[in-house]
N, C-alpha and C positions, 0 to 999 in steps of 0.2 A: 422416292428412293427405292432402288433396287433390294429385293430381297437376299442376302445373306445366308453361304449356306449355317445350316443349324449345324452347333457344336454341342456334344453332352461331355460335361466336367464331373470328373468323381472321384473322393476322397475315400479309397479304397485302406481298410483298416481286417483286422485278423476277423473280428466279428459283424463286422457293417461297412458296407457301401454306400455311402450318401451319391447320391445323382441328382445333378444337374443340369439344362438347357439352356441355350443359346435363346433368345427370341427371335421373330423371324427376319430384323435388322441387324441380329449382331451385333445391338451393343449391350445387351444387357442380360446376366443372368438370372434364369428362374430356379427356385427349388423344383425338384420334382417327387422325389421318395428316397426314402432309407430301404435298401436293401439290407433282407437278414442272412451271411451268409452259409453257406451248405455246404459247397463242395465245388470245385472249380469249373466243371462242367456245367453246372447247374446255374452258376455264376454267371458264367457266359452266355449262356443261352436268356437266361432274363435280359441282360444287358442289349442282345442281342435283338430281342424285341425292341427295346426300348430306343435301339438304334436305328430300327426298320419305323418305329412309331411315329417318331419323328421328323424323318430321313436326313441322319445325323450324317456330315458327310468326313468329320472329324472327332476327335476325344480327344481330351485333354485329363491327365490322372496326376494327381497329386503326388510330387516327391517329398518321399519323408526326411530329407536331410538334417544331420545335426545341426546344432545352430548355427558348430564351427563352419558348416557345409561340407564335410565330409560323409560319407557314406554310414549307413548301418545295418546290421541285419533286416530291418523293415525296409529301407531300400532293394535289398536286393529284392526280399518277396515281391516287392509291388514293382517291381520294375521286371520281374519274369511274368507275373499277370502280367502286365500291360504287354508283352510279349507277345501272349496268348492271343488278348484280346486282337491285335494289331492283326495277327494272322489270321485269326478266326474272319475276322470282320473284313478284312482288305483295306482298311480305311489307314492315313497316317494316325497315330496316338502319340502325343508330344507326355515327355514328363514335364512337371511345373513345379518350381519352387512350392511350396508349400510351408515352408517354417512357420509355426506362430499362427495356421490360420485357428487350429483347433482352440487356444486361448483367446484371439479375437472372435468366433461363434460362440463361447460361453459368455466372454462381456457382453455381445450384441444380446444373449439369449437375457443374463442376468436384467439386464436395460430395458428390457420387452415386459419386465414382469414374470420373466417364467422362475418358477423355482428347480434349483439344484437337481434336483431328483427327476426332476422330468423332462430336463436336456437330452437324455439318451436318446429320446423318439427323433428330433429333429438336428441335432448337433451336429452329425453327420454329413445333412443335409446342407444348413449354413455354410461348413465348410468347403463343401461342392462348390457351393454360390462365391466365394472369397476366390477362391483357386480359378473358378473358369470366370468370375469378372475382371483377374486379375492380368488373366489371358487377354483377354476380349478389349482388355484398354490399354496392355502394351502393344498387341496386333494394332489397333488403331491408330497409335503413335509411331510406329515405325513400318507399318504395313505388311510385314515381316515377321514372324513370332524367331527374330535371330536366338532371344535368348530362349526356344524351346529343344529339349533335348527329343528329337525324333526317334523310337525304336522301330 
């Protein structure tokens, strides 16, 4: 099987960035790290590494929709990052539904064993993994990510 370019997925939040990878078949996502974040610059420029580490030829960022799916002020934030990032980087960066992944990372975390309190390190992370597997096997199904909104 053909190698896949690599995708990094990340569930961009006021205080952390969880990241995640594509593996090198595209189908399946890996954790990689929580970002602690600083300042938007600073932001990008790790990211930025982590896109060249890789040689991620895509992103994929978590939209924080209501549940109604309508918009909220986290939308917009993350959706002007991904902006940024989109330009800095040259790469397409698709928004992804996102709803409910943060709930399903705390079950998956609770189920693991971990306790409450020490979610923060990796919850992040999980939710990377939800978002860009989430990608990664509608792209499969329809070969098309039609439902990714591209900035």
């Amino acid at each position: 099987m053909e190698a896949a370019p690599r995708i990094l997925g990340l569930d961009v939040g006021n205080r952390r960035i969880g990241v995640a990878i594509s593996d090198e078949l595209g189908l399946t996502a890996q954790p990689v790290l929580t970002l602690m974040r600083k300042d938007p610059g600073s932001d990008l420029r790790s990211l930025m590494r982590l896109v060249r580490r890789y040689g991620c030829q895509e992103i994929v960022v978590g939209n924080p929709l209501r549940l109604t799916g309508g918009k909220s002020n986290q939308t917009e934030k993350t959706r002007k990052f991904a902006e940024l990032l989109a330009k800095k980087s040259g790469l397409p960066v698709h928004m992804w539904d996102e709803r409910l992944t943060s709930v399903e990372a705390h079950r998956i975390l609770y189920e693991a064993g971990r306790e409450r309190s020490e979610h923060w390190k990796v919850v992040d992370q999980v939710a990377a993994v939800l978002i860009l597997q989430d990608f990664l096997d509608t792209w499969k199904r329809v070969r098309l990510p039609h439902e990714a909104d591209t900035v």
